[in-house]
N, C-alpha and C positions, 0 to 999 in steps of 0.2 A: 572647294569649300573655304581656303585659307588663300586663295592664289598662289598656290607656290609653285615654282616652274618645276620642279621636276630637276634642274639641270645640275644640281647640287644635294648630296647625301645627307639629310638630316638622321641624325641618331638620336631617339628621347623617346619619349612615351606620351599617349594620350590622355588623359581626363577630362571627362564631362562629367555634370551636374546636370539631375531634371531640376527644371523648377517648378514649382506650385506642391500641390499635395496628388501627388501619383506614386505608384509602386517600383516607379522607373522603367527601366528598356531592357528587353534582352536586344544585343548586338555584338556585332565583330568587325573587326579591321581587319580590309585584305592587302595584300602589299606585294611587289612583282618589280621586275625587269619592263622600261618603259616601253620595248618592244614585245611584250606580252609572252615571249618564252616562260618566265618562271612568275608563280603566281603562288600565294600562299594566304593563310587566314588563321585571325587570332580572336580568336572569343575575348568579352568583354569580361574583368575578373572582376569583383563584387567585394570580396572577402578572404583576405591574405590567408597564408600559411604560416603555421612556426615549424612544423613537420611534415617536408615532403621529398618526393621519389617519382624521376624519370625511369622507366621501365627499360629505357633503351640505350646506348653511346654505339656509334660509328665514328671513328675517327681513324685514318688510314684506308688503302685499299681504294684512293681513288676517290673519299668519303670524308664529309667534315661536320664537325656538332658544336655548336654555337649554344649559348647560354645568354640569356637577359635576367636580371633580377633588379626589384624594384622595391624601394624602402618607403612605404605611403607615409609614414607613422611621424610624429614632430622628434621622436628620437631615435637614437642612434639605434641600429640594427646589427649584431655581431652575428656573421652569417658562416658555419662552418659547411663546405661542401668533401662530400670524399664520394670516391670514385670506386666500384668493384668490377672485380671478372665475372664472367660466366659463372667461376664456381662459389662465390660472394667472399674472395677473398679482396679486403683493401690494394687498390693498385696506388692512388695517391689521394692525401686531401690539403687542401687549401682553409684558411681564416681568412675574411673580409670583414670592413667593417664599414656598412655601407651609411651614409649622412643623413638627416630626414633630408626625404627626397630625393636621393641621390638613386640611379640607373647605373647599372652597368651592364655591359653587353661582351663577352671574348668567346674566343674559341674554347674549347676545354682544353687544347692542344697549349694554350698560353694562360690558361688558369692551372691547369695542372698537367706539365711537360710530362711524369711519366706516365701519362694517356696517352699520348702523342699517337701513337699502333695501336689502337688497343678496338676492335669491333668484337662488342657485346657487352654485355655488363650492363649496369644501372648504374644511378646517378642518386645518392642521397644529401640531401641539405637539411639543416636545423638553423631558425633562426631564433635571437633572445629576443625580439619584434617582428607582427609577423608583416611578411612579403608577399610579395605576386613575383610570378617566376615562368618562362615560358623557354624550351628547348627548338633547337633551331636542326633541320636536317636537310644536307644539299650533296651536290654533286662537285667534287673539284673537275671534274674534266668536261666540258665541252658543256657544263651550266644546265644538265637534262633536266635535273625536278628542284624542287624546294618543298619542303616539306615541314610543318610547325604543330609541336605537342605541348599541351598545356599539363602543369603540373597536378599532381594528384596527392592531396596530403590531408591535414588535419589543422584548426585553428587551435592552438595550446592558450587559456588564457593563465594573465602570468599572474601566479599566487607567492605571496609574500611565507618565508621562514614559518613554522612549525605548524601549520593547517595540513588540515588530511586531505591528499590524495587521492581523488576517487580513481579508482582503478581502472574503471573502463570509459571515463573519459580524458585523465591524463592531465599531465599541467608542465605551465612554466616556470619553475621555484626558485626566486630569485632572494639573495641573501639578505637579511636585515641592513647593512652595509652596501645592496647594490653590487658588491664587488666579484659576484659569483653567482653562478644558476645552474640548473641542472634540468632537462628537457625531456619528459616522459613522457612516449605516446601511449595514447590508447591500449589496454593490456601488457604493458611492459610491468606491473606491480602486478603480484598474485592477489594480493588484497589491497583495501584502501587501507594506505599507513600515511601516518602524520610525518611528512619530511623536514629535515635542516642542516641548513650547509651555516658552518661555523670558521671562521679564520683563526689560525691560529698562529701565535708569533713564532718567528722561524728563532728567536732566538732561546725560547724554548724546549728545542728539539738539539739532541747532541747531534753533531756532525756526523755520517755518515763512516766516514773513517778522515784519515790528517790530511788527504789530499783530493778531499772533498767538501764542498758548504754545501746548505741548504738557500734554495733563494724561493722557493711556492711552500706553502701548506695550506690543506682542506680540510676539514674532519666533515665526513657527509655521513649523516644519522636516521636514523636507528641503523650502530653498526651492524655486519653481517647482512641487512637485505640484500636477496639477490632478485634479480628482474630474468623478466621471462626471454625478453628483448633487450640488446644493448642500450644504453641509455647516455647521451650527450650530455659531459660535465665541464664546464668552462671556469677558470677561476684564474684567478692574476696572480702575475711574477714578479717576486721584487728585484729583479735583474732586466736589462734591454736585451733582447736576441733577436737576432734573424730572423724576419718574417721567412713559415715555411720551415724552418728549423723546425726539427724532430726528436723531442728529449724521452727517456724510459719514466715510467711512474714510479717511484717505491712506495708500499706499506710501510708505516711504522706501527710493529706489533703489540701484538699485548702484553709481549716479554721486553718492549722497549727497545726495541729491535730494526733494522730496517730490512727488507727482503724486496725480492722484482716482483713487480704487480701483474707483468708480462702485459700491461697497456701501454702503449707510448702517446704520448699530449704532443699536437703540433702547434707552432705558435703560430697566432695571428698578425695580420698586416703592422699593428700596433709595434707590435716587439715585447708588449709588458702583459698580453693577455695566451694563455693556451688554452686548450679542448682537447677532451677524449673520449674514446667510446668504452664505458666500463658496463660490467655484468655486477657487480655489485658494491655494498656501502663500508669505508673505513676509513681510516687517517691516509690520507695521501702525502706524498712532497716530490718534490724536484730537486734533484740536486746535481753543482756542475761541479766542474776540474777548477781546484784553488787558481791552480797557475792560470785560468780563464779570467778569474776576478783584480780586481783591482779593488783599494782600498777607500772608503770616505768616512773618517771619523767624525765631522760636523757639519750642519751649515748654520750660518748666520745674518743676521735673524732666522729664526728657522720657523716665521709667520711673516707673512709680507702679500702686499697687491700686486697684479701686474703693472709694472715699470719701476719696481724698487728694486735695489742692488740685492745681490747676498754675495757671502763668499763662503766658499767650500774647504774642508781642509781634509788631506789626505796624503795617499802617496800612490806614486804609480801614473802621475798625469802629463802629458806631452807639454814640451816649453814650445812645441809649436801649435799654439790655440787652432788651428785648421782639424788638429786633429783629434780634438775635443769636443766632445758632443756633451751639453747639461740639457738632460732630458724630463721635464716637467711633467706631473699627472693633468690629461684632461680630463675632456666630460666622456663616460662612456668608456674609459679605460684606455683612451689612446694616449701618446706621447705629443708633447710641443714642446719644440726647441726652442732653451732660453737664449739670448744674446750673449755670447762671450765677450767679455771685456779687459779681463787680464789672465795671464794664466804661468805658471809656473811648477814644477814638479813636485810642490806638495800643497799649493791653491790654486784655486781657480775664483774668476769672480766674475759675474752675471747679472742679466737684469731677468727678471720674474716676468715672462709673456702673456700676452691678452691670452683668455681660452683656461688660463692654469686655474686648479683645483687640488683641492687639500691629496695631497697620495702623495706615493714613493718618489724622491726626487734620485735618479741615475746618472751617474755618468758613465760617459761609454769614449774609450781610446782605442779607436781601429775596432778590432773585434772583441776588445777585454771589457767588458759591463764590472761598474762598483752595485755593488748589494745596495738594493733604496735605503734610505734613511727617510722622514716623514716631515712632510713641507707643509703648514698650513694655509690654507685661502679663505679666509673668512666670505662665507658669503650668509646669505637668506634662506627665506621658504623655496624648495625646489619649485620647478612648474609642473603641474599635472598632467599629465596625459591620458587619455582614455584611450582602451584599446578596441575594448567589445562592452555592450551593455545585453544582460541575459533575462527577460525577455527582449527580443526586440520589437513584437509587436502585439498588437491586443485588438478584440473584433469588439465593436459597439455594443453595451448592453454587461461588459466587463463593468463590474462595481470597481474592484479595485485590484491593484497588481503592485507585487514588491518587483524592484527590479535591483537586478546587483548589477554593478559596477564595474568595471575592471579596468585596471590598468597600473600606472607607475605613479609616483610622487604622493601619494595619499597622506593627509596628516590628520589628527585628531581634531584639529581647528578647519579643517578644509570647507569649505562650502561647496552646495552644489544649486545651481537654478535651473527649474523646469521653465520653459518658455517666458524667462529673462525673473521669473518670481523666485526667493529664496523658498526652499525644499527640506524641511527637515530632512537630515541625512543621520544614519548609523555608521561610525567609522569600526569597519572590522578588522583592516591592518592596512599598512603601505599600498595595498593591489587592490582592493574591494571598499567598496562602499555601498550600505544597502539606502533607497528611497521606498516609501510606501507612496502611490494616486489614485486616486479616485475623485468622484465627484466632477466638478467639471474639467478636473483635468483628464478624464476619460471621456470630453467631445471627440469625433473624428477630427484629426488633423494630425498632420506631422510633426512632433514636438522637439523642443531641441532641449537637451542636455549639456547642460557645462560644468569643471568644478574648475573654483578657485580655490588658490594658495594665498594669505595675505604677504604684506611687506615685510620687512625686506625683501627681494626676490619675488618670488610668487609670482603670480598674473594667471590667466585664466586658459585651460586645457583646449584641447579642439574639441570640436563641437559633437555628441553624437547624437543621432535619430530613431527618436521611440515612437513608430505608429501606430494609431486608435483608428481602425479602418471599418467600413461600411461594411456589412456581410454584403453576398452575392444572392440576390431574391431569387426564390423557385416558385412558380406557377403549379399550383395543383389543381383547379378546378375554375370554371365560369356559373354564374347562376343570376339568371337563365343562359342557358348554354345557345338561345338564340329569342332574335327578335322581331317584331314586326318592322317593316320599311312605313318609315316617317312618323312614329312614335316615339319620344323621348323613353327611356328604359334604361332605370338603374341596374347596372351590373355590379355583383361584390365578386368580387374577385380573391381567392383563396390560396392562400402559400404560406412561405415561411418567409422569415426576412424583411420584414418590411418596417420603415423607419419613419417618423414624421418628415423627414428628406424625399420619401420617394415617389417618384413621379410616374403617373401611367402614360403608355405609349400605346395611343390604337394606327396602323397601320403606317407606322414611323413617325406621326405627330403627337407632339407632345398634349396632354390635354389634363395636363395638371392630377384631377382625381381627390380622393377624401380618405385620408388616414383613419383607422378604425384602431387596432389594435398589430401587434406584429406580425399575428397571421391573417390579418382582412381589411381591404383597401375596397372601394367603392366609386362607380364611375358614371355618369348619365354619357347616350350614346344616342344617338340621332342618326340614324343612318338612312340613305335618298335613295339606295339605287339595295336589292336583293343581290345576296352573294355573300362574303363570310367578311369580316375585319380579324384582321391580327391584333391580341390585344398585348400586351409587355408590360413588365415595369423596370423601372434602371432606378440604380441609387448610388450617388454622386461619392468622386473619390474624395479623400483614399480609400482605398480597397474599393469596397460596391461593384459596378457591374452591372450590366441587363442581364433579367432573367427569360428564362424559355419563353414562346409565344405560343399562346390557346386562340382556337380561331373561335370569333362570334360569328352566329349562323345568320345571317339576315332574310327575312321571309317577309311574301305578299301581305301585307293585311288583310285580315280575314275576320269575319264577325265571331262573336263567343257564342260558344256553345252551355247551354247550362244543362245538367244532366241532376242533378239532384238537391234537396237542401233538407239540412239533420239540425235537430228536430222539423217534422214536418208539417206543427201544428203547436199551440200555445192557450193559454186561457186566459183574458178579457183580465185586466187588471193586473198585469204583468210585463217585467221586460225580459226577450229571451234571446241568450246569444247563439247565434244559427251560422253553420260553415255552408254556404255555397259552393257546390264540386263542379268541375266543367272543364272549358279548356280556351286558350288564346283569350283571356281574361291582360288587363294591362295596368299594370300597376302607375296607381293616383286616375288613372282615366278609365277606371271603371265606375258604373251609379246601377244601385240596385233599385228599384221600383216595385211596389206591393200597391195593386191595385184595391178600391173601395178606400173608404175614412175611416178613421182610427187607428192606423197603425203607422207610426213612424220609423224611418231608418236610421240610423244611427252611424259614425265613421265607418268606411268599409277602407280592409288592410289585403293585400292581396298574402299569400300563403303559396306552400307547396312551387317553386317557380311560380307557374302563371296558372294554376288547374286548381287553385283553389279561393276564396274570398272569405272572409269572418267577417261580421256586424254585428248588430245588436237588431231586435224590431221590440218596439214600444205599443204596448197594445193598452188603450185607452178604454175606460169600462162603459163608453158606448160604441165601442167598434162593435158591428152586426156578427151574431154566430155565424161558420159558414167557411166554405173554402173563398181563397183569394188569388190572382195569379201573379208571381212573381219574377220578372226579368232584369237580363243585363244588360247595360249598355255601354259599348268604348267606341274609340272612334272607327272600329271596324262594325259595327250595326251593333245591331239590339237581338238578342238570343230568344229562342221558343220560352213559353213559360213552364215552370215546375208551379204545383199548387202548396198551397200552405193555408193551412185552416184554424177559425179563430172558433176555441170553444169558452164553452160558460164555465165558469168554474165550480168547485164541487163541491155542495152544502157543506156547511161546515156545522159539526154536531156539537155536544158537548156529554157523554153518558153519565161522567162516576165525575166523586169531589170524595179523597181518601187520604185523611180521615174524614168521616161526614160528620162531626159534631168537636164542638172545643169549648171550653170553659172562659169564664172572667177573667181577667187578667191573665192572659196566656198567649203566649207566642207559638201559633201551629204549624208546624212544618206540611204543609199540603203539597197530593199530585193529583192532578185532573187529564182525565182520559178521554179521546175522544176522534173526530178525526179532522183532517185538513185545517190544522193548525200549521202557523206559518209565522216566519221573521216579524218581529214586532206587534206579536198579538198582544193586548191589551185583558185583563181579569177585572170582572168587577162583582163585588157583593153588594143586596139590597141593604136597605134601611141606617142607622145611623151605629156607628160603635165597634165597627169592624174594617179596622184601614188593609189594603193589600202591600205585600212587599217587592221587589222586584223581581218581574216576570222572568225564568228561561226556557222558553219554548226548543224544547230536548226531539224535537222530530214532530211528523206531520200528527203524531197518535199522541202526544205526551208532551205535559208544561209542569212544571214545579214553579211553588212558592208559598208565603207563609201572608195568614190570616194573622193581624195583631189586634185582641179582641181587649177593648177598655171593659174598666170595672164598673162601668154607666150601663154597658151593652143590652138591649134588652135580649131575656132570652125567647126563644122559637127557631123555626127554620127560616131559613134567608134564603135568596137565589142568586145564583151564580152563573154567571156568562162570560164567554167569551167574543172577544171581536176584533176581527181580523181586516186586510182591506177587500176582503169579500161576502161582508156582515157579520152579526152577531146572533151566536149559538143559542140555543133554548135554553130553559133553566137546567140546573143540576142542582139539590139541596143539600145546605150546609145547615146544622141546628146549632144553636147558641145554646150550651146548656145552664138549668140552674143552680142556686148554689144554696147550701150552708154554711151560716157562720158561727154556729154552736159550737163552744169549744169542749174537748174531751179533756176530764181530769186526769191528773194521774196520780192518785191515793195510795198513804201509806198508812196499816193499821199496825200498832205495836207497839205491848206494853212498856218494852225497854224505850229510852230516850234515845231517837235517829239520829247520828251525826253526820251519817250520807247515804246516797242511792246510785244504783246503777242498771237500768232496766233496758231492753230494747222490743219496741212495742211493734207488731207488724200490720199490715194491710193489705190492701187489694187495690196492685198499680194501677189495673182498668179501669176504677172508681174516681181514685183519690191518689195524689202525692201527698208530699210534704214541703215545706221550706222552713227554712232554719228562722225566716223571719216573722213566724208566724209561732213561734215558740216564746211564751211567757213566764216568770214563776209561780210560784203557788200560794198558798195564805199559812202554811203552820209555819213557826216561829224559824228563823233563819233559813229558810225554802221560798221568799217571797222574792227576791231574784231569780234572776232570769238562769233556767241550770247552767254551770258551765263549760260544758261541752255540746254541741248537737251535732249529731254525724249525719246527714239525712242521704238516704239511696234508696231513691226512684227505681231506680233498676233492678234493684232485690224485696222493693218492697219491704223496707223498715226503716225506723227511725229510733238512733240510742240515744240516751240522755244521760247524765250524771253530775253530780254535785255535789260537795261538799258546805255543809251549812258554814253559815258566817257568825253565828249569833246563836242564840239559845235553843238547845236540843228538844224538838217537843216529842211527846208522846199520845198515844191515844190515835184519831183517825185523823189525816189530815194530808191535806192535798200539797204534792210538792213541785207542780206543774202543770200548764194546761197548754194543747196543741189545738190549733185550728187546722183540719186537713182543707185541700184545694181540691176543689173536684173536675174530674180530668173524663167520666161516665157517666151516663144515668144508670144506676142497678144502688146496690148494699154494699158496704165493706163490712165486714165480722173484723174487731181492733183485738190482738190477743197480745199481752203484755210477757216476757218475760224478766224474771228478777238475776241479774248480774252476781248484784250486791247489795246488801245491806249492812250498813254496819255502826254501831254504836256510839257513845260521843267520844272516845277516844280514838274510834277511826281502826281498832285495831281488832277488836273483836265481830265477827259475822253472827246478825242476830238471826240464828237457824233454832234458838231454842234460848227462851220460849220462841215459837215460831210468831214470827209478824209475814204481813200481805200485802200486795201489791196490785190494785184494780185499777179499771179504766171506767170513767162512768161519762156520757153512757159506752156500752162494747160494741156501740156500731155506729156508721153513717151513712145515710141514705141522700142521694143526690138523686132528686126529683126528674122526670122529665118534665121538658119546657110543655 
């Protein structure tokens, strides 16, 4: 693939990239002896680890265990490995700190010498970025196996200082400062608790005793947690040590105190960073033997770039510069040596190395480390990195989706771009960032993520990948589930999953197809030869997929059969919508035919698969009475006939007209009864004076509407018909009745002077109403207005009146209003007055005594018949 000969050991590691929008590969790399004795294979890794564990070590007995670890991330990765026995006691562990990018590959026997003998045990590693990691097992003697285990862990992503902990997925918590983390796996916390790890100045804390300093402190909080599981705590030393060095922990107490923590921190490759495995949370430190230290009271400038001078001043420093080491803070907590330039036993003087960063400036003589003092490096915005984004992927038809973030370098100013467009982002702390998408940016495709830092420093993170992928369609049904040979035939096609993307596949050819909705696709199919097609649909990546295949039946042509048609008969001046039953009927090439004239056909739709047809037939009011025969035709023949018969349609009567009579000026609410009354029958009344209002024919027996009779009207009986599009009804009689216009007084006699009235007069609703506007006043003095009040109810049959004179009180007989009734009957009404009130000209006395009267003249009204 790369032409490499074979004849030389390359050591490294592979990465591929898919390209385009696919979900990528599963694969593996096998790898062997060119003479094919030893042969082994390594699955392709996806997605690193921060916590994982080989279940197995052989090392000894003839047996050797190899280790590869690989740093994918753009930064630095502090990798703590330890090593246990059978009975999960620590045998050794090792610090690494591996580069972006950087591989390594050893024996365990030369990572960690006191393994050297050691068959069985397990292998645990913790990284503060996560890795791919793979274990190697062979044979020292005569080369028999090779054997390769992939690691089994968990991805930690890394959360920034005092965010909670969720318990049962675990985190990587890395300091406000960077300069410290703590690595919890899954179920190591009994609850989710909010964690933080805090530095604290070493020169804070008293010395130990007089022949001890302090050179580390932690404080990891909320003190007192304990974990269910050891838990991996790394934090920096302001002294240089020997990588591999192995110091004790101490607490210092709540009585201020120090005591053994009974955990011991080994230090990493660095020399200024360690790790430990502790069971729970409190002030930690480190502290060494005076006489280990050496002294450094300043440096000068103690802020500079790399290539400016400083000098150091102290005591305790070698006049021979070889044996001085000035150890600079990098990135990631390693050490870089500055350039010695002069040096003498209480200075030294140096130049500031590419790579340096603001941290502990050390020096180290032979094996005596000075306590850091603090160098500054001016720099910028850090670079971001991304580690994981959570979602990482979203199926088509997602509105929208938050996705967090994660990883290092996050600032409050940080930007983030969705496929190269600025993304409003929420900054949640250093590790997390939240985005909200939707819209079009939940099209299918592979999108990329990036955040920027701006300038100074800054530049833009690696890239991560958010996919919006195609579901995978499922086939549920065909209809028709077959078809005739060499007729076109719509097939719909029924599942789930389906996208204006997706394409139908009949027998591995593509043949495009018509989008309906996400469960129904639709297809025309031609097929030449009897026997079934495969039909499919696939919907293009990402994601997508072909779904299952349903087979289309394909059959001889064969003519239709018609077996029945509902209704099976109609009447002459109508259109009726009739279903066709039968069978091998063919959609769009089916034609229904009705023998004799007058009857037209109308679109036919097929129904039912193919067993059914709906139309319409149009029967015209001279199509003959009589059966007719009716057939099908596709291009497989012409079917038997079913009959279908035109009849007459059915007099149309007209009985009642209720109410049968109405008065002048009146609006009659009428209903007419009768039969084969129909949509848009038409009401008509004889003679002039009587308009109709709009008809609603309420069923074939029944029509409501209203008579509007003018006050011209003459009266008698009228006639009344109806007509429909199947003629017009015989009469039915309406009377217009007559009227009087004589009005009724309404008299008051009494000897006292009236100053008002209150009467209410009754009647006979069948006869007569009232209207208020047909209400006048009277002629005795202050009573010749109109009274003012008239209550008038039709309903109960009365009419109240009342008033108060305006003007001079009279006495004696005199009329204080007159009523026209409306007459609504021909018969009598008997008018009987009642008196309310009567009362004096001050209004305040009722004249009960002497008594006065209240009459109606005359006390009745007769409405004539016409």
């Amino acid at each position: 693939m790369f032409g490499l000969t074979g004849n030389e050991l390359i050591v490294g590691s592979v990465r591929f990239d898919v390209q385009g929008n696919t979900r990528g590969l599963i694969s593996y790399l096998d790898y062997g002896t060119t003479d094919g004795i030893l042969l082994s294979a390594v699955p392709a890794q996806g997605t690193g680890f921060s916590d994982l564990y080989f279940s197995h070590i052989a090392e000894g007995l003839g047996f050797y265990t190899g280790m590869a670890l690989l740093n994918p991330n753009t930064q630095s990765s502090s990798v703590t490995i330890d090593v246990f026995n059978r009975e999960g006691r620590r045998v050794d562990s090792a610090v690494l700190v591996l580069a972006p990018g950087e591989r390594r590959s050893r024996l365990v026997s030369q990572l960690l010498p006191l393994a050297a003998n050691q068959v069985g045990g397990f292998v645990h590693v913790t990284a503060s970025q996560p890795i791919f990691a793979n274990q190697v097992f062979g044979s020292r003697v005569g080369l028999t196996f090779l054997a390769n285990v992939s690691a089994q862990g968990v991805l930690l992503r890394p959360q920034a200082n005092g965010r909670t902990v969720i318990a049962t997925t675990g985190a990587d918590v890395i300091a406000t400062d960077a300069s410290a983390s703590i690595v919890i796996p899954p179920g190591a916390l009994p609850a989710n608790t909010s964690i933080r790890l805090s530095s604290v100045a070493i020169s804070s804390l008293p010395d130990p005793s007089a022949t001890q300093k302090i050179v580390a402190t932690i404080d990891a909080e909320p003190s007192g947690t304990r974990f269910n599981i050891p838990v991996k705590l790394s934090f920096p030393l302001a002294a240089q040590l020997a990588a591999g060095s192995q110091v004790p922990l101490l607490i210092f107490n709540s009585n201020h105190q120090f005591e053994d923590s009974g955990f011991t921190a080994i230090v990493g490759e660095s020399g200024r960073v360690a790790s430990a495995d502790i069971t729970h949370f409190t002030t930690y430190a480190v502290a060494l033997p005076a006489d280990q230290l050496i002294s450094v009271t300043g440096v000068s400038p103690s802020t500079g770039i790399p290539g400016m001078p400083v000098t150091i001043t102290g005591s305790g420093f070698s006049t021979d510069g070889s044996r001085n080491n000035i150890m600079f803070a990098g990135k990631d907590n390693i050490s870089i040596k500055g350039a010695l330039t002069a040096a003498s036993a209480t200075l030294l003087t140096a130049t500031v190395p590419e790579g340096a960063v603001t941290g502990n400036l050390i020096v180290q003589v032979g094996n005596r480390s000075s306590i850091g003092v603090m160098f500054n490096v001016p720099v910028g915005s850090p670079k971001a990195a991304i580690t994981s984004i959570s979602p990482m992927s979203a199926t088509l038809g997602t509105t929208s989706v938050e996705i967090q973030i994660s990883g290092t370098g996050f600032q409050a100013n940080s930007t983030v771009t969705y496929d190269g467009a600025n993304a409003s982002a929420s900054f949640v702390d250093s590790s997390s960032l939240l985005i909200n998408v939707s819209g079009r940016q939940m099209d299918p495709a592979v999108h990329k993520i990036v955040v920027s830092n701006p300038p100074p420093g800054g530049g833009n993170s690696n890239t991560a990948e958010f996919t919006v992928g195609f579901p995978v369609p499922v086939l549920s049904s065909l209809s028709p589930a077959s078809i005739s040979r060499g007729i076109p035939a719509e097939v719909t096609i029924s599942g789930s999953g389906f996208t204006s993307s997706t394409i139908v596949v009949v027998d591995g050819t593509t043949t495009g197809g018509t989008f309906i909705d996400g469960a129904t696709m639709k297809v025309t199919v031609v097929a030449s030869d009897i026997g079934t097609r495969l039909i499919s649909v696939s919907n293009p990546a990402p994601g997508g997929g072909t779904s299952n295949t349903l087979a289309l039946t394909i059959t001889e042509m064969i003519p239709p059969v018609l077996t029945s048609i509902n209704p099976a008969s109609g009447d002459s001046l109508s259109t009726v919508n009739v279903i066709l039953s039968g069978t091998s009927f063919v959609s769009g090439a089916s034609t229904v035919t009705v023998s004799g004239t007058g009857v037209s056909v109308g679109p036919v739709t097929i129904a039912n698969g193919r067993t059914g047809l709906i139309t319409t037939f149009t029967i015209a009011g001279t199509a003959a009475a009589g059966a007719r025969k009716v057939t099908v035709t596709t291009p497989g023949g012409t079917s038997a006939a079913v009959t279908f018969t035109v009849d007459l349609p059915a007099p149309l009567t007209l009985s009642s007209v209720s109410p049968a009579s109405g008065a002048r000026r009146t609006s009659v609410a009428v209903a007419l009864t009768g039969t084969n009354f129909a949509s848009g029958a038409s009401v008509a009344v004889s003679g002039a004076g009587v308009t109709v209002g709009s008809v609603n024919v309420a069923g074939a027996t029944s029509i409501t509407t209203t008579f509007n009779i003018d006050a011209n009207a003459a009266s008698g009986a009228r006639c009344v018909t109806v007509t429909t599009s199947a003629g017009t009804s015989p009469c039915a009689v309406f009377t217009v009745l007559g009227e009087t216009s004589t009005p009724v007084a309404v008299q008051v006699t009494s000897s006292n002077a009236v100053g008002a009235y209150d009467v209410t007069i009754s009647f006979d609703k069948n006869v007569v109403n009232c209207s208020s506007d047909n209400v006048t006043g009277g002629n005795g003095a202050g009573f010749t207005g109109r009274p003012t009040t008239v209550n008038c109810q039709n309903a109960e049959g009365t009419l109240r009146l009342n008033h108060f004179q305006s003007g001079n009180s009279p006495t004696g007989t005199f009329t204080v209003a007159n009523v026209v009734f409306i007459p609504v009957g021909a018969g009598t009404s008997s008018l009987t007055v009642t008196v309310n009130a009567l009362t004096d000209t001050s209004g305040l006395a009722n004249l009960a005594i002497p008594p006065a009267q209240v009459t109606l003249s005359p006390s009745s009204v007769t409405i004539p018949h016409p």
